[in-house]
C-alpha positions as CSV (number, residue, x, y, z in Angstrom):
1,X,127.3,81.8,37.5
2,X,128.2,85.0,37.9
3,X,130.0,86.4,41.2
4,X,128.1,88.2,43.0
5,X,124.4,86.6,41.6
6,X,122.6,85.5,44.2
7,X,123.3,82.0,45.6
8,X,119.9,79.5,45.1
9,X,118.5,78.7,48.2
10,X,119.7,75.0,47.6
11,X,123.4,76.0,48.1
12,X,125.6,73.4,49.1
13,X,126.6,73.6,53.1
14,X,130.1,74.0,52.2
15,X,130.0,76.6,49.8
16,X,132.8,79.7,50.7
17,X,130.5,82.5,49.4
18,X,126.8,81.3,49.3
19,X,125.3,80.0,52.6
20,X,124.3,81.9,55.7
21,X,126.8,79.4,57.4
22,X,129.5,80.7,55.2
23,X,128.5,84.1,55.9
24,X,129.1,83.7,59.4
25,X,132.5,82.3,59.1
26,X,133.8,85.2,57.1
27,X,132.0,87.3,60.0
28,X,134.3,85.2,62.5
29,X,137.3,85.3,60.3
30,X,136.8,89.1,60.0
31,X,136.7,89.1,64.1
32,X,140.3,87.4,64.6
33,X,142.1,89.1,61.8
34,X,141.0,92.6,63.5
35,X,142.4,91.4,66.4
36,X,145.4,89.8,65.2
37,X,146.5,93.0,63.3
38,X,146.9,94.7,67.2
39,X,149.3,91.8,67.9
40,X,151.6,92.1,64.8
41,X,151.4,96.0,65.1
42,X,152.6,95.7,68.7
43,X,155.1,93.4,67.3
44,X,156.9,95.8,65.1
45,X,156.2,98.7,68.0
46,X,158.4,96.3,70.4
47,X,161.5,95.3,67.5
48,X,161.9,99.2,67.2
49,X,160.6,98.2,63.5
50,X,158.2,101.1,63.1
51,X,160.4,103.0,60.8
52,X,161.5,100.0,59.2
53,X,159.7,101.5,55.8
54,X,160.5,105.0,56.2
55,X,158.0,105.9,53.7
56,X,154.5,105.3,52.4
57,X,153.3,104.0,50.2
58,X,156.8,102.8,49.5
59,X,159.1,101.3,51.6
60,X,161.6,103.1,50.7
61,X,162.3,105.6,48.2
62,X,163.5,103.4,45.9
63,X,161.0,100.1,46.4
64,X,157.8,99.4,47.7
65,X,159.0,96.2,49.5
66,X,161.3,95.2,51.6
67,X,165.4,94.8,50.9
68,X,168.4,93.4,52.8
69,X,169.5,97.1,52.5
70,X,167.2,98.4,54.4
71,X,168.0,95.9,57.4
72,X,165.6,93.3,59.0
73,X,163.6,96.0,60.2
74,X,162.0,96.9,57.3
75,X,161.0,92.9,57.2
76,X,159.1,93.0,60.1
77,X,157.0,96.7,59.3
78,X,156.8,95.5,55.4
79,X,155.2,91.9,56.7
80,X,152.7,94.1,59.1
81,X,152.1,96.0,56.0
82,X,151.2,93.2,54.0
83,X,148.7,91.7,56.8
84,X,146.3,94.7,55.7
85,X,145.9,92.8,52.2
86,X,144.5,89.9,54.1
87,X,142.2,91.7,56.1
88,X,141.1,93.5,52.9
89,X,140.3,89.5,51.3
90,X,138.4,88.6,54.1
91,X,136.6,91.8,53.9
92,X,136.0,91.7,50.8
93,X,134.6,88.3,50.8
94,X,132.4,89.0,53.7
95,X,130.9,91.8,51.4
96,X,130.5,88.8,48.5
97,X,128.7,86.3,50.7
98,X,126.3,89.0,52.1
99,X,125.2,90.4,48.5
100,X,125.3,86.4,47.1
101,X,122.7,85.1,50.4
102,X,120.5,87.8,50.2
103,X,121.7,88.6,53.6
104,X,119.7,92.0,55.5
105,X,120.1,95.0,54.5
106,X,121.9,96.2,57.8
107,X,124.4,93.2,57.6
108,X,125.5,94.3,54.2
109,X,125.4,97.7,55.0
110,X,127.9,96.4,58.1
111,X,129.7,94.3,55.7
112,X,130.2,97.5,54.1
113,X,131.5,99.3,56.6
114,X,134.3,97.2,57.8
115,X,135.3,97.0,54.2
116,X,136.0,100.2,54.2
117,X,137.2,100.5,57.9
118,X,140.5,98.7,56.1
119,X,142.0,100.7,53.7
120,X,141.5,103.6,56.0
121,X,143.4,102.0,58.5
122,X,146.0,101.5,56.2
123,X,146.0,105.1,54.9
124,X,146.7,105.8,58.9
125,X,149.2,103.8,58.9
126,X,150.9,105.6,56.5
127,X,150.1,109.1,58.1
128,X,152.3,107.2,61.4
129,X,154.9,106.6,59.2
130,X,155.1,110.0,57.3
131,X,154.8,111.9,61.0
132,X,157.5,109.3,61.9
133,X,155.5,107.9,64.6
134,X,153.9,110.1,66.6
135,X,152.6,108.5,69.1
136,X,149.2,110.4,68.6
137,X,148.6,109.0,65.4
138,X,149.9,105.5,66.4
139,X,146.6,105.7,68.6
140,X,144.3,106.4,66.2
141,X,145.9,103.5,64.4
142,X,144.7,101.1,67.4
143,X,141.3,103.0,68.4
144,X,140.2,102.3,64.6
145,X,140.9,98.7,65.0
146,X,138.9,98.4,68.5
147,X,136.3,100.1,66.6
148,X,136.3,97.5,63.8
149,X,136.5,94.8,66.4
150,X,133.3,96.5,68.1
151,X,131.6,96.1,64.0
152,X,132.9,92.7,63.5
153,X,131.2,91.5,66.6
154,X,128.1,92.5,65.6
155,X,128.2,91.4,62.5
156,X,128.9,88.0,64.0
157,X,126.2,88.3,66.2
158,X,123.3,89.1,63.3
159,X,124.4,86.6,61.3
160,X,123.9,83.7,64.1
161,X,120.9,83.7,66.0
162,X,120.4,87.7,66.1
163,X,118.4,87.4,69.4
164,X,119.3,90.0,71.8
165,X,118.3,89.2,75.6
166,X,116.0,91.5,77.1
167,X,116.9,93.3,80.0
168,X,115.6,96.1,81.8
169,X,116.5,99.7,81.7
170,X,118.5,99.9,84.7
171,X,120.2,97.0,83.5
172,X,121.0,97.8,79.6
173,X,122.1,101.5,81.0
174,X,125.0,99.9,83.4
175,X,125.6,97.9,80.1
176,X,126.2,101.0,78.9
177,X,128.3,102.8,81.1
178,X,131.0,99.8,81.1
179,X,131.2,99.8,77.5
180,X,131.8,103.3,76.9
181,X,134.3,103.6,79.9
182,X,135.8,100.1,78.4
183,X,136.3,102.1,75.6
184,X,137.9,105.7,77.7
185,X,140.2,103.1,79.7
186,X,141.3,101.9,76.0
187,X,142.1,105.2,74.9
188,X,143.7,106.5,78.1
189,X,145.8,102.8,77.4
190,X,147.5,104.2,74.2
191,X,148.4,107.3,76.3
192,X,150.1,105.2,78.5
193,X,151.5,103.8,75.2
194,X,152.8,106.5,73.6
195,X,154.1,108.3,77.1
196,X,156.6,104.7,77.4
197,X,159.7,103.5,76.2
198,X,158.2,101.0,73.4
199,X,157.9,103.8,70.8
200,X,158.9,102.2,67.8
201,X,162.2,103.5,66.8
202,X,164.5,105.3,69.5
203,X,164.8,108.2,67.9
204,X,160.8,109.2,67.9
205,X,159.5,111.8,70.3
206,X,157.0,110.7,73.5
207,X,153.4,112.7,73.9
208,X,155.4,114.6,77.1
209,X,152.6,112.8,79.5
210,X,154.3,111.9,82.8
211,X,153.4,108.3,82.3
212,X,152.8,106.9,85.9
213,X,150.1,109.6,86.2
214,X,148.1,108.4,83.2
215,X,149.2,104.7,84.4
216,X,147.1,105.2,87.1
217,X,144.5,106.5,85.4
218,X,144.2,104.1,83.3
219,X,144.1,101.5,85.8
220,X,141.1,103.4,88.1
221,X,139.4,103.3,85.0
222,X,139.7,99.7,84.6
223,X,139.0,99.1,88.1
224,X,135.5,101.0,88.5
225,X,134.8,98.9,84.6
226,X,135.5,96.1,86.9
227,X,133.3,97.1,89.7
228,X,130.3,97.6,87.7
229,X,130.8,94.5,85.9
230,X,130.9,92.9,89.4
231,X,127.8,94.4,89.9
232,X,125.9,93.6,87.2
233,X,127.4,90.0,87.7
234,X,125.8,90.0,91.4
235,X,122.1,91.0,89.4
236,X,121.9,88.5,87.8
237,X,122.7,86.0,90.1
238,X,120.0,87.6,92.1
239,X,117.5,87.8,88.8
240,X,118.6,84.0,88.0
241,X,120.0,84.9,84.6
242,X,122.1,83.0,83.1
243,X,122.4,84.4,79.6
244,X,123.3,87.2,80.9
245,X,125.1,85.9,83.7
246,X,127.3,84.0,81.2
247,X,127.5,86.9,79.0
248,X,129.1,89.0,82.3
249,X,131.5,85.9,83.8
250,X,133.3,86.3,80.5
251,X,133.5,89.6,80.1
252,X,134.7,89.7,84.0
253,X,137.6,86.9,82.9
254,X,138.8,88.8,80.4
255,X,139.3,92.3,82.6
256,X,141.0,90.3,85.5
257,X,143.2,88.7,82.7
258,X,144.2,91.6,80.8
259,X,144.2,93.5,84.8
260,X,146.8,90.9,86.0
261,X,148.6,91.1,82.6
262,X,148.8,95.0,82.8
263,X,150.1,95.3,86.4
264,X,152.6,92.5,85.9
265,X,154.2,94.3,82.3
266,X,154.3,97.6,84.7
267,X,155.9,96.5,87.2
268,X,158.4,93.9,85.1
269,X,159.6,96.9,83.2
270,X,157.6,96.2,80.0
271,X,158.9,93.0,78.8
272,X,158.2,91.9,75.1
273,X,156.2,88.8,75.8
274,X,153.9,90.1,78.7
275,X,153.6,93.3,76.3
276,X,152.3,91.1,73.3
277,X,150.0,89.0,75.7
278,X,148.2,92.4,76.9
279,X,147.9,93.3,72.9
280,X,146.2,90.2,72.6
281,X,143.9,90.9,75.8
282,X,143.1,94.2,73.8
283,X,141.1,92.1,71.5
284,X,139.6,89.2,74.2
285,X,138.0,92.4,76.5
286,X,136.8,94.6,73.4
287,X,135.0,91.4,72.0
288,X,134.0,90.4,75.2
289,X,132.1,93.7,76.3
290,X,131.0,94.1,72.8
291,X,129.2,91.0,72.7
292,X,127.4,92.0,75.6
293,X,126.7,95.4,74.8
294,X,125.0,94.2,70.9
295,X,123.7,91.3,73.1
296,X,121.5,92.8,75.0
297,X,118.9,95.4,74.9
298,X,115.8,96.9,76.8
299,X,112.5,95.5,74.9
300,X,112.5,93.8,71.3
301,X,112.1,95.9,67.9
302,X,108.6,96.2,66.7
């Protein structure tokens, strides 16, 4: 059978590339390597690894890997490098499993889309590198990951059930508003980022940003997402809705988590591990206000 022929519709459950099933693991598969790739990318910010390649696409001038020569730096930044290749399989066999199940058109046009989402990210990888880090660019290099987080959770949503719970307009529009500031609050995050100490490298320059300023910014953003989340929480209690009262208690444990993480690694001076935990919160709260935002919606599709 050829690859990418369609799958008959007697498929065995446990085939890898043609069952629905199977299409939502590579969905959920595609989820946690987007948000691992935050993690190992904060790793290599934190080691001072980020110029551990000092080139791209090489790793040096004279290899494209790693070398005891070019000191366990380049180890760490070559390994992050080399994570991109996994994201591209799982990608890829996304992409596969959506064309072989006769999946919709709009989950293989998703499919798609965080296909390509990977090499691009890997392309701005090697823009940080060849800018030697600025921090600038080392935020786009994040934002493009939340965004494929925000994809990847949609995808995993349409290829479950696909039933969005309808709310009503006041509702969906307060849905709204916390994911878009959500998403200013992340931005304003890798402000912070590139205004602190954890650059990198020591020798790479710092946006200039007087960094408790946009610390606190950052943080009254959070805590007006966390207000209206409280809000909408208090609804539906009131409306005696529990899908989307469970929808909003986890989205509301994942900002107190990642609140309490970011106020501790402030006011600890930064430390490695508390750092990496609030890298991995990064992915928990985008997921978490994702799901809610594709989850819900104001009437159903004709």
């Amino acid at each position: 059978m050829d690859f990418l022929t369609p799958a008959p519709a007697d498929s065995e459950p446990g085939g890898l590339f043609g069952t629905r099933r199977a299409l939502r693991g590579w969905s959920i598969a595609n989820l946690v390597a987007n948000c691992g790739i935050i993690v190992t990318g904060a790793v290599v910010r934190l080691t001072g690894s980020g110029l551990g390649c000092d080139t791209w696409p090489k790793c040096s001038a004279d290899t494209y890997t790693a070398h005891p020569a070019l000191g366990w730096h380049s180890y760490v930044e070559f390994g992050n490098r080399t994570l991109t290749f996994v994201l591209l399989a799982i990608a890829i066999a996304t992409v596969v499993t959506a064309i072989r199940t006769g999946a919709a058109h709009r989950e293989r046009r998703l499919a798609w889309l965080i296909l390509a989402g990977i090499p691009f990210q890997g392309v701005i990888g090697g823009i940080t590198v060849l800018t030697h880090l600025n921090p600038w660019v080392v935020a786009l290099h994040l934002l493009l990951s939340v965004l494929l987080i925000v994809w990847c959770v949609q995808l995993v949503q349409w290829t479950g059930d696909g039933e969005q719970l309808v709310i009503p307009l006041v509702q969906r529009r307060v849905v709204q508003v916390i994911f878009w500031l959500m998403m200013f609050a992340i931005w304003l995050g890798t402000v912070v980022t590139g205004a602190g100490p954890n650059a990198g490298d020591e020798r790479v320059a710092r946006n200039g940003m007087d960094i408790e300023f946009v610390a606190k910014a950052h943080a009254w953003t959070i805590w007006a997402v966390v207000a209206l989340t409280v809000a909408l929480l208090v609804v539906a209690l009131k409306d005696g809705n529990t899908r989307l009262r469970t929808l909003v208690l986890w989205l509301l444990a994942a900002e107190l988590v990642q609140g309490a993480i970011g106020y501790a690694q402030y006011f600890n001076g930064l430390p490695m591990g508390l750092v990496i935990c609030h890298m991995i919160g990064i992915g928990l709260v985008v997921t978490a206000v994702s799901w809610l935002y594709h989850g819900t919606r104001t009437r159903l599709s004709a």
